[in-house]
C-alpha positions as a Markdown table, in Angstrom:
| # | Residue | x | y | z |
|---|---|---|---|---|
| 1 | Unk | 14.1 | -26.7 | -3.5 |
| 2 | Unk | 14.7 | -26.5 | -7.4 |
| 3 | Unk | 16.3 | -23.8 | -8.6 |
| 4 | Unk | 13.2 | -22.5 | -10.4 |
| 5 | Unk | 10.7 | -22.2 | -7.2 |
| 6 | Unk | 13.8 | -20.5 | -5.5 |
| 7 | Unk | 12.9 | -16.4 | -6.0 |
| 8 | Unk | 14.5 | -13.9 | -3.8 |
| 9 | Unk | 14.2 | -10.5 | -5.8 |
| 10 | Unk | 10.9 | -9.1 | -7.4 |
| 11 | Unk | 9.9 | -5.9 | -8.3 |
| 12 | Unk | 6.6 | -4.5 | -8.2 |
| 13 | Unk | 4.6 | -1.1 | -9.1 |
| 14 | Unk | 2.6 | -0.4 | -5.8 |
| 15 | Unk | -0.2 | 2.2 | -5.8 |
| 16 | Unk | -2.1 | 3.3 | -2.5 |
| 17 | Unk | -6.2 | 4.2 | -2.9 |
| 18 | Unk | -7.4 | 7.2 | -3.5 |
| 19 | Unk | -9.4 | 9.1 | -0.4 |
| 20 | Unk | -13.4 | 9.7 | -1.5 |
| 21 | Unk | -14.8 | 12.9 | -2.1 |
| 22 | Unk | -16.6 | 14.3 | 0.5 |
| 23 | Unk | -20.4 | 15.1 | -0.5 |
| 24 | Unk | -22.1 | 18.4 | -1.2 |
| 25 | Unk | -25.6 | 17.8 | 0.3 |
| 26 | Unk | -28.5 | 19.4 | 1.7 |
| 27 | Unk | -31.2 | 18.2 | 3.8 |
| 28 | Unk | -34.7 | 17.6 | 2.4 |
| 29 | Unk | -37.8 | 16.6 | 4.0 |
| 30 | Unk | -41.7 | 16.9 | 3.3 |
| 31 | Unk | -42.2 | 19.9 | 5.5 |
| 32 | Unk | -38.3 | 21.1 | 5.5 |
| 33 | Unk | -37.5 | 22.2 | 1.5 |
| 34 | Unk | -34.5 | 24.6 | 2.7 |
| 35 | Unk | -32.6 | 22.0 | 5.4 |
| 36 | Unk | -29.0 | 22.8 | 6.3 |
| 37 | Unk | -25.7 | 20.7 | 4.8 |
| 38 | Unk | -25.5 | 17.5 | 5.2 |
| 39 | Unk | -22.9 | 16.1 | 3.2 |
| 40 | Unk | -20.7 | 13.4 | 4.5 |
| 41 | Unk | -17.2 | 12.9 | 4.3 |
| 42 | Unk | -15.5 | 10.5 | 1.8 |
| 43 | Unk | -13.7 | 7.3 | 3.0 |
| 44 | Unk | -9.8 | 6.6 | 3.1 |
| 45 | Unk | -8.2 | 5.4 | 0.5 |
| 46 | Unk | -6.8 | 1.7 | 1.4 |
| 47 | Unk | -3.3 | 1.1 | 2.4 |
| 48 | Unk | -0.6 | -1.0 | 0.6 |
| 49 | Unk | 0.6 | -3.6 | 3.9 |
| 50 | Unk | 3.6 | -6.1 | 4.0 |
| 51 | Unk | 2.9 | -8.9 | 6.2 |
| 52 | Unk | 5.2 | -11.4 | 7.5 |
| 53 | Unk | 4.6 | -14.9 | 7.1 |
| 54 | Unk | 6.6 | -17.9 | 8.4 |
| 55 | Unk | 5.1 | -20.5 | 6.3 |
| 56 | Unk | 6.8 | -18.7 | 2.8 |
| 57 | Unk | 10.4 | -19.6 | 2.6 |
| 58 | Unk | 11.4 | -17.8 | -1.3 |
| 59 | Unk | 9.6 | -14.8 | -3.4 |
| 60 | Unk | 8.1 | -17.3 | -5.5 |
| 61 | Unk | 4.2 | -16.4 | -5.2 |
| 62 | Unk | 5.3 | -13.1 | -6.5 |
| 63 | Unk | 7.0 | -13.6 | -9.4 |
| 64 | Unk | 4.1 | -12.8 | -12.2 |
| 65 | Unk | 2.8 | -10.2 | -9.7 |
| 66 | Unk | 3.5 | -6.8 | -11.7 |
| 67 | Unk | 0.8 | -4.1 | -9.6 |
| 68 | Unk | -0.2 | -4.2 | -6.1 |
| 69 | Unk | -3.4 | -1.4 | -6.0 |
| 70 | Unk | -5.3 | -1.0 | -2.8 |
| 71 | Unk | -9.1 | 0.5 | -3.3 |
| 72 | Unk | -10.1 | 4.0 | -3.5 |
| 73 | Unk | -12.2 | 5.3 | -0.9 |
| 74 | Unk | -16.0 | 5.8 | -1.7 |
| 75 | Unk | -17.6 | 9.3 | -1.5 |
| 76 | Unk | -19.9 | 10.6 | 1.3 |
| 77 | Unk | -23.0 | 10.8 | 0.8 |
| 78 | Unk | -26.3 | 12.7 | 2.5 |
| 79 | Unk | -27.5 | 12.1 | 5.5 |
| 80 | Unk | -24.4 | 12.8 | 7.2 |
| 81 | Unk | -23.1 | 9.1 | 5.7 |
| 82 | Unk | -19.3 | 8.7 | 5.8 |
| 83 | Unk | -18.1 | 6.7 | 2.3 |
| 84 | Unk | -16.4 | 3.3 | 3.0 |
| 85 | Unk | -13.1 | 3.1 | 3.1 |
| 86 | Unk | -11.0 | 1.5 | 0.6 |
| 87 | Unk | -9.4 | -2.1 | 0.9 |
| 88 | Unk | -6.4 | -2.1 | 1.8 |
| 89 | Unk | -4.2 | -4.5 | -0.8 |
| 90 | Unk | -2.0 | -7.2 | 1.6 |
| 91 | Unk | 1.5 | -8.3 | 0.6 |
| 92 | Unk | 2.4 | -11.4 | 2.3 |
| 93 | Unk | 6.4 | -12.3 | 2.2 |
| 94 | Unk | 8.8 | -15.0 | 3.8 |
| 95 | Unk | 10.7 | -13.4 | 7.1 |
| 96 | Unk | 14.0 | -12.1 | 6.8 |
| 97 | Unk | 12.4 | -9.7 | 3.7 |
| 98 | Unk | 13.9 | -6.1 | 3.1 |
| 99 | Unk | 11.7 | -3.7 | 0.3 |
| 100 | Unk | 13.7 | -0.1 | -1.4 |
| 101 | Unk | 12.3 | 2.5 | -3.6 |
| 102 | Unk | 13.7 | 0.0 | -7.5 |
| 103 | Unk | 14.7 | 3.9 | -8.4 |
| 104 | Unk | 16.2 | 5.7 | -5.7 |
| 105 | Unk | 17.5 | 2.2 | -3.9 |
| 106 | Unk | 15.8 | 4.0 | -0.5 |
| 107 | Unk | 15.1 | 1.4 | 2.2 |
| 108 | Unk | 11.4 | 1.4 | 3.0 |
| 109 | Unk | 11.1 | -1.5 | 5.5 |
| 110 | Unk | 12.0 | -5.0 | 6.2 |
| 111 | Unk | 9.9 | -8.1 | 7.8 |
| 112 | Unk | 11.8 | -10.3 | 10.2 |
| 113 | Unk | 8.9 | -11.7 | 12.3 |
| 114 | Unk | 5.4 | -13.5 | 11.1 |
| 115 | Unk | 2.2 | -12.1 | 11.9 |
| 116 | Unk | 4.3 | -8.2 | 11.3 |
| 117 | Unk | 3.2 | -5.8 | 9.4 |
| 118 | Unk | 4.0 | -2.3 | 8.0 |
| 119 | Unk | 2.6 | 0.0 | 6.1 |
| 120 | Unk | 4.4 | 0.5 | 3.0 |
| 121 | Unk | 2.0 | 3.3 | 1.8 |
| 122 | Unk | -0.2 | 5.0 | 3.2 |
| 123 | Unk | -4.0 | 5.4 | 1.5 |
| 124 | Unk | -5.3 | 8.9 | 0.5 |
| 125 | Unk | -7.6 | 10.5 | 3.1 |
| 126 | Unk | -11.5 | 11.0 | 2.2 |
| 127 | Unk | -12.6 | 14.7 | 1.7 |
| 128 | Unk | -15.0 | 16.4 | 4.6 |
| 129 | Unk | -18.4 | 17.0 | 3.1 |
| 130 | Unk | -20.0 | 20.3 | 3.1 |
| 131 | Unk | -21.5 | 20.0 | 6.6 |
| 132 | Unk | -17.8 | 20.3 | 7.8 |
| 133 | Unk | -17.9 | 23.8 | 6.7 |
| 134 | Unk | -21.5 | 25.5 | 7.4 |
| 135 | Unk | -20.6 | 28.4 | 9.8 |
| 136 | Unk | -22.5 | 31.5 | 11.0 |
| 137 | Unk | -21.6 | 33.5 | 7.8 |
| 138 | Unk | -22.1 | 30.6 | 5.6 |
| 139 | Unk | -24.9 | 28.1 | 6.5 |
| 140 | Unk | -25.2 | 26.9 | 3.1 |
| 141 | Unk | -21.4 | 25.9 | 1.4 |
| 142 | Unk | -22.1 | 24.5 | -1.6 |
| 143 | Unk | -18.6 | 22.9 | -1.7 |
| 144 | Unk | -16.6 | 20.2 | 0.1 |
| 145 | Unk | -13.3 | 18.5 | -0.4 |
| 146 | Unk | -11.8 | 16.1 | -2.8 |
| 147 | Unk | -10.5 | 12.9 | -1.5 |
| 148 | Unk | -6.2 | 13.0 | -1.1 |
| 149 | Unk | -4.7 | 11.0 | -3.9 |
| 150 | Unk | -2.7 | 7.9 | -2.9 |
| 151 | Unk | 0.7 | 7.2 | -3.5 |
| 152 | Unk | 2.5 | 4.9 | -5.5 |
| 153 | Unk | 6.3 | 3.9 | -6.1 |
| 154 | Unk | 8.3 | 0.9 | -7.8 |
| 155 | Unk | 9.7 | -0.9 | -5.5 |
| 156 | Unk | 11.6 | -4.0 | -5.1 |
| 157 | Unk | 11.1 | -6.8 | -2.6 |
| 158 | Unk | 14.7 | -8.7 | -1.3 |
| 159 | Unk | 15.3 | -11.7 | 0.3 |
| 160 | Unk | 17.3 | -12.6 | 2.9 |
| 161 | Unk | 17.8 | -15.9 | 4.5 |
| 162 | Unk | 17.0 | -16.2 | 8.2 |
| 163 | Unk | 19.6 | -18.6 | 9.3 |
| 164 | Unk | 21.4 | -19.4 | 12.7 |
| 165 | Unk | 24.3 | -20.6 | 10.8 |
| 166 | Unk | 26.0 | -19.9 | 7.3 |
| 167 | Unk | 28.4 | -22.2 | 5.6 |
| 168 | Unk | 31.0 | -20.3 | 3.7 |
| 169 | Unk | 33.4 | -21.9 | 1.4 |
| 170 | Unk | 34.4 | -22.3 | -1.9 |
| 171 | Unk | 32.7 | -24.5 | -4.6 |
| 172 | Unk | 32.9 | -27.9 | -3.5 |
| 173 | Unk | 33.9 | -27.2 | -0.4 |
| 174 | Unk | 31.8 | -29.8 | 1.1 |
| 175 | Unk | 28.7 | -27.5 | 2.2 |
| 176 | Unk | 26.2 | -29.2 | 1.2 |
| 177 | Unk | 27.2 | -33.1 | 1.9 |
| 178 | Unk | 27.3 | -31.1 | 5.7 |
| 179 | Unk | 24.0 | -30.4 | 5.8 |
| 180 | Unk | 22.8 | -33.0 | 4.4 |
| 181 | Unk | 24.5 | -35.0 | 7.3 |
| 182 | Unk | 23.5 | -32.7 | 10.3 |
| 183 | Unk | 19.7 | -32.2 | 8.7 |
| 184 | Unk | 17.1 | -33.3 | 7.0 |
| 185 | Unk | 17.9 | -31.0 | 4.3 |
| 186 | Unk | 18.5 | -33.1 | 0.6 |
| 187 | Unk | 20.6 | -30.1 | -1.8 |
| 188 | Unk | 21.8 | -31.5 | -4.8 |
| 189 | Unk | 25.3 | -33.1 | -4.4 |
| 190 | Unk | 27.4 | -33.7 | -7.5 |
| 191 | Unk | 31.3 | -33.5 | -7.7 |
| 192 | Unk | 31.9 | -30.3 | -9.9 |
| 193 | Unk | 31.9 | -26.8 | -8.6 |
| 194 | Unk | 28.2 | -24.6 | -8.4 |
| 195 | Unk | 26.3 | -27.5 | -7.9 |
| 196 | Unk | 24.6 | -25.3 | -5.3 |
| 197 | Unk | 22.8 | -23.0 | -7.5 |
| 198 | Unk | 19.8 | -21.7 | -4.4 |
| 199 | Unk | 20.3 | -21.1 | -0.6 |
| 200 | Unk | 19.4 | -24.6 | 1.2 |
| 201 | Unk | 17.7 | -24.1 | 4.8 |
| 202 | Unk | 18.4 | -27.5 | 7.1 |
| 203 | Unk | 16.9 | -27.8 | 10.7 |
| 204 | Unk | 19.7 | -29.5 | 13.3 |
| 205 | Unk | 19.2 | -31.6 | 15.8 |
| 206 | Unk | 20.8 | -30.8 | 18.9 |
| 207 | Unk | 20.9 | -32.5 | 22.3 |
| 208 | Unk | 18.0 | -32.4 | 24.7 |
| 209 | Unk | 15.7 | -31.5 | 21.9 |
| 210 | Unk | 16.9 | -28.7 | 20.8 |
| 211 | Unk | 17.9 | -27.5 | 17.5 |
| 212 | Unk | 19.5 | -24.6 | 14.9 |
| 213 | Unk | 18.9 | -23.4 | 11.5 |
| 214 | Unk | 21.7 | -24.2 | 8.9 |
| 215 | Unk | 22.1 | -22.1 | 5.6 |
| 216 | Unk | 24.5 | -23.7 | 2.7 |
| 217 | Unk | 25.0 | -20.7 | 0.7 |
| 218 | Unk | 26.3 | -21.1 | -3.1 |
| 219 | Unk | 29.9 | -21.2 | -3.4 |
| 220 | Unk | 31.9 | -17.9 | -3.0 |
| 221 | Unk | 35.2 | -17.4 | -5.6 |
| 222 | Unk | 37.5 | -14.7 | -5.6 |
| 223 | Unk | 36.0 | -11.6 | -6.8 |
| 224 | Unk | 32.3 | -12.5 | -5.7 |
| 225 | Unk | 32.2 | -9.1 | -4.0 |
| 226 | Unk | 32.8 | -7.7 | -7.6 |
| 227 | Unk | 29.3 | -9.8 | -9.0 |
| 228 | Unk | 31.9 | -12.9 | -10.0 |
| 229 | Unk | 30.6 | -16.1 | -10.1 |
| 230 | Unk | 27.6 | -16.0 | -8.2 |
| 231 | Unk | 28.4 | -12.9 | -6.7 |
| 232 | Unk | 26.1 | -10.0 | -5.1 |
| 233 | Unk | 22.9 | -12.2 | -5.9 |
| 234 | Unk | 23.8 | -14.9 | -2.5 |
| 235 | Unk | 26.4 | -12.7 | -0.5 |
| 236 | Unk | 23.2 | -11.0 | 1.1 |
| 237 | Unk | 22.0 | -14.4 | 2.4 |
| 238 | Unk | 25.2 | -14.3 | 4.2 |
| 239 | Unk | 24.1 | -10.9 | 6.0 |
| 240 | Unk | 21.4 | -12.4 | 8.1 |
| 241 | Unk | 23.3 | -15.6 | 9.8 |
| 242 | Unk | 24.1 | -14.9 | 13.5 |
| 243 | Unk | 27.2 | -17.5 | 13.4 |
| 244 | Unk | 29.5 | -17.8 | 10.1 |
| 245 | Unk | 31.4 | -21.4 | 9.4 |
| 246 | Unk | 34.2 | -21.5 | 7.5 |
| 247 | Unk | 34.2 | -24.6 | 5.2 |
| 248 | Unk | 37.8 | -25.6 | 3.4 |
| 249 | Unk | 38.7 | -29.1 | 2.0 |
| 250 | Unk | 41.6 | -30.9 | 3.8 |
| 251 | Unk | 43.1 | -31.5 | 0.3 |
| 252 | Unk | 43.3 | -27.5 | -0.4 |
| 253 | Unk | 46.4 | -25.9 | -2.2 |
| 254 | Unk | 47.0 | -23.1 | 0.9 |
| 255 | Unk | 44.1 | -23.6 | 4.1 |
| 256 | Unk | 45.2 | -20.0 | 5.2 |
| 257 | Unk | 45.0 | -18.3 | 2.4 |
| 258 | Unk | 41.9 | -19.8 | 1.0 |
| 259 | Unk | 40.5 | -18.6 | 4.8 |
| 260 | Unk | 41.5 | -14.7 | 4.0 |
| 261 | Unk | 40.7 | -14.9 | 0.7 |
| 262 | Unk | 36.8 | -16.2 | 1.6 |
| 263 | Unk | 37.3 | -13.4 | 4.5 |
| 264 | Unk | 38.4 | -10.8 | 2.7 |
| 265 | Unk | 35.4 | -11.2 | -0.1 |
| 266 | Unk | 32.9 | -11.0 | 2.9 |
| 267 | Unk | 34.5 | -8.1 | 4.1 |
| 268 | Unk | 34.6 | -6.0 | 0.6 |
| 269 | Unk | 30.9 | -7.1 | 0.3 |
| 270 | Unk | 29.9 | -6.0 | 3.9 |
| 271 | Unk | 32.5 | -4.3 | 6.3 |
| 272 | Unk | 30.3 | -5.7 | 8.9 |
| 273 | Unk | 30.8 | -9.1 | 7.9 |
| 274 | Unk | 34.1 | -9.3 | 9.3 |
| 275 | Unk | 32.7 | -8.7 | 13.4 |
| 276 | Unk | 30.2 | -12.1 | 12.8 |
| 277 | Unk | 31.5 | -14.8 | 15.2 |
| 278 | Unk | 32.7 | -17.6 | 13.0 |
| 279 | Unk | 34.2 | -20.9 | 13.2 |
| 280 | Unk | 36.4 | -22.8 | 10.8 |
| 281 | Unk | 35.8 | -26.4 | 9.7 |
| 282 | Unk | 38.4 | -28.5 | 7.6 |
| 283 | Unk | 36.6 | -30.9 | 5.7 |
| 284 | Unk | 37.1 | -34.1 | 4.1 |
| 285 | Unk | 39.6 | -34.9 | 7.1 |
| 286 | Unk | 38.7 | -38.5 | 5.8 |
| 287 | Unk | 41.2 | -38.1 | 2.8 |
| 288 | Unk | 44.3 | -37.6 | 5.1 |
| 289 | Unk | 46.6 | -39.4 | 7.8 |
| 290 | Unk | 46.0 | -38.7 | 11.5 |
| 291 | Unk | 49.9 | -37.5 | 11.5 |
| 292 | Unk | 49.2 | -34.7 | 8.6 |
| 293 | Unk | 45.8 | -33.7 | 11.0 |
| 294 | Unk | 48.2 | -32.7 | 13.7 |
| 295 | Unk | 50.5 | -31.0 | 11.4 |
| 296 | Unk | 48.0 | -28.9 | 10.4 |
| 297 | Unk | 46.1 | -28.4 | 13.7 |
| 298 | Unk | 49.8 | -26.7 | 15.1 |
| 299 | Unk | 50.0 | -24.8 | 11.5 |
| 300 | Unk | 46.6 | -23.3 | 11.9 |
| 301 | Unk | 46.2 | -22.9 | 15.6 |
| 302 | Unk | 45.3 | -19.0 | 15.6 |
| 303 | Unk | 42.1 | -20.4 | 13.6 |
| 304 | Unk | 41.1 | -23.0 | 15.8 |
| 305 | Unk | 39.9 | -25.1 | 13.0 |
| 306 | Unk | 37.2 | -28.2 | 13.4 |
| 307 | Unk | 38.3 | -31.7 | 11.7 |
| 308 | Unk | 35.3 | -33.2 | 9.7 |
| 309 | Unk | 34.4 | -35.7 | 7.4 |
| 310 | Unk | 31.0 | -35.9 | 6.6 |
| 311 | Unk | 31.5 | -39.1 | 4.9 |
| 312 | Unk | 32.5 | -40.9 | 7.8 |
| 313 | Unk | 30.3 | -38.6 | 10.7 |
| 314 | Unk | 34.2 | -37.9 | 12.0 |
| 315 | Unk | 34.1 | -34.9 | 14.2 |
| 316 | Unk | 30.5 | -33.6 | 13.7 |
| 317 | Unk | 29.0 | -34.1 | 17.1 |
| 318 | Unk | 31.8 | -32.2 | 18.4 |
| 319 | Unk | 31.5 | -29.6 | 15.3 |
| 320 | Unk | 27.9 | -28.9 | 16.2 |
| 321 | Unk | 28.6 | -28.3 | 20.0 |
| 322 | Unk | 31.0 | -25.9 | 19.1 |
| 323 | Unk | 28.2 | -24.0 | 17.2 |
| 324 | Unk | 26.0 | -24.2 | 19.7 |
| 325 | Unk | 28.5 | -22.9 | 22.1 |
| 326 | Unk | 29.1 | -20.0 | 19.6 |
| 327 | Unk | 25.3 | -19.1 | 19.1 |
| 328 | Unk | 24.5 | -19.0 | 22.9 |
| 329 | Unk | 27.7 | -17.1 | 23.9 |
C-alpha cells in the first residue's frame, strides 16, 4: 500500500437532523366545519452512525469528506399523519477506528468489530402536533411544538491497526524483509533508514491451517515519544497489537541498550505499553559466526532473544511458534 492511499487521521464537521415540527391542524369535513385537532407530530431528525467494516483497511475514502449531515425530519401533517423521519447519514470506517470531539480531544467511540455500529449523534426529536394537547379546558390549541434541533461537533476519526503481532525496531532493523518472508505482504525494502513510511498488514501461515496478523510499524528512534522521527503519528498502531516483537540487527553497536531504549520510548508514549507480552528477535544472524551466536545468547539470556535471518529462512519456523505460543498463552 503506497504511502498516499495509506490515511489514518481525518477530521470532519458532523451535524445530526433536525426533528419536524409538529402540525397545527383541525379537522374538516362536508358536514363537520368545526372538527377537533388533528395535527400530527413531526418526524426525528436522522442520526449521524459509524459502522464498522472489515473490508476498509486505511481512512482513505474519507479524505475529501469535509461534512457528514444526516436529514431533518419532516413536519406532521393533518389527519393525524406523523412526518417522516430523517435519514440517518452512515459513516463506514476500517476496524480498530477510535473518533474524539477535534476541540475538546473527548473520546466519543471506537469500532473494533464489522457490521458495529454506534451512534455518534443522536437526531433531534419531531414536535407533537396540536392534537397532543386538546384537553377538557382547551379542545381547540392552536399551537404544537417545534422539532428539537440536532447536534453537531468536529470531530476527528483515528486509526488504529488491528494486528496480532507488532514489529518494533529501529530503522532498518529488518521489519519488513520479515514480513515479507513469513507473509504475503510486499513493503518496500531498500537499504537506508524510513523506507517504511505506512503500517504494512501481512497474514502468516501457521501450522494446521492456521494463521496470525503481522504489523511492520515504521521505524521507532530515540525521542519518537517526543513526535521525533516518525513519532506520535505510528506509536498508536503499536497500541492495538496483542503480542510486541522486538526486532534488533545482529551487527548492533549495544543489543541491550538498543532493547531499553525501543522499551523505554513505548513506555513514555503509553505506560501500558510496557505490560504487552513481547518477544525479542536478533536479526540478520546470517552476518555472524555460530561461536559469537552463543556469546550473545549467554550475554542476553534474561531476554530470551530469537536468532533470525530472514535471508537465509534461519530460525523462522521456530520464531513463529514462539509467537504463537505467546498469543494463545
Amino acid at each position: 500500500m503506497s504511502n498516499e492511499n495509506f490515511v489514518d487521521h481525518v477530521r470532519i464537521f458532523c451535524r445530526s437532523g433536525k426533528g419536524g415540527a409538529g402540525s397545527v391542524h383541525f379537522y374538516r369535513a362536508k358536514y363537520i366545519p368545526r372538527g377537533g385537532p388533528d395535527g400530527g407530530n413531526g418526524g426525528k431528525g436522522g442520526d449521524v452512525i459509524v459502522r464498522g467494516n472489515s473490508q476498509l483497511w486505511t481512512l482513505l475514502h474519507l479524505r475529501y469528506t469535509r461534512h457528514v449531515f444526516a436529514e431533518n425530519g419532516n413536519p406532521g401533517s393533518g389527519n393525524n399523519k406523523t412526518g417522516s423521519d430523517g435519514k440517518s447519514a452512515v459513516i463506514e470506517v476500517p476496524l480498530g477506528t477510535i473518533v474524539k470531539n477535534s476541540e475538546t480531544g473527548e473520546f466519543l467511540l471506537e469500532i473494533l468489530e464489522d457490521g458495529e455500529e454506534k451512534i455518534l449523534l443522536h437526531g433531534g426529536r419531531g414536535g407533537m402536533g396540536n392534537d397532543h394537547f386538546k384537553s377538557a379546558t382547551n379542545q381547540t390549541p392552536k399551537f404544537a411544538q417545534p422539532g428539537e434541533d440536532g447536534f453537531e461537533a468536529p470531530v476527528v476519526f483515528e486509526l488504529k491497526v488491528l494486528a496480532d503481532v507488532g514489529l518494533v525496531g529501529f530503522p532498518n532493523a529488518g521489519k519488513s524483509t520479515l514480513l515479507s518472508v513469513v507473509s504475503a505482504a510486499r513493503p518496500k525494502i531498500a537499504d537506508y533508514p524510513f523506507t517504511t513510511l505506512v503500517p504494512n498488514l501481512g497474514i502468516v501461515n501457521y501450522r494446521d491451517y492456521k494463521s496470525f496478523v503481522m504489523a511492520d510499524i515504521p521505524g521507532i528512534i530515540e525521542g519518537a515519544h517526543e513526535g521525533k522521527g516518525l513519532g506520535l503519528r505510528f506509536l498508536r498502531h503499536i497500541e492495538r497489537n496483542s503480542v510486541l516483537l522486538f526486532m534488533i540487527p545482529v551487527d548492533s553497536d549495544n543489543i541491550l541498550k538498543e532493547f531499553l531504549v525501543l522499551q523505554n520510548e513505548l513506555k513514555m508514549y503509553n505506560p501500558e505499553l510496557a505490560d504487552k507480552d513481547f518477544l525479542v528477535a536478533i536479526t540478520k544472524s546470517d552476518l555472524t559466526t555460530d561461536e559469537e551466536l552463543k556469546k550473545l545468547q549467554k550475554k542476553l539470556a534474561k531476554l530470551k532473544p530469537a536468532f533470525i535471518s530472514s535471508h537465509t529462512q534461519k530460525g523462522i519456523t521456530e520464531l513463529k511458534d514462539l509467537l504463537w505460543k505467546k498469543l494463545n498463552s
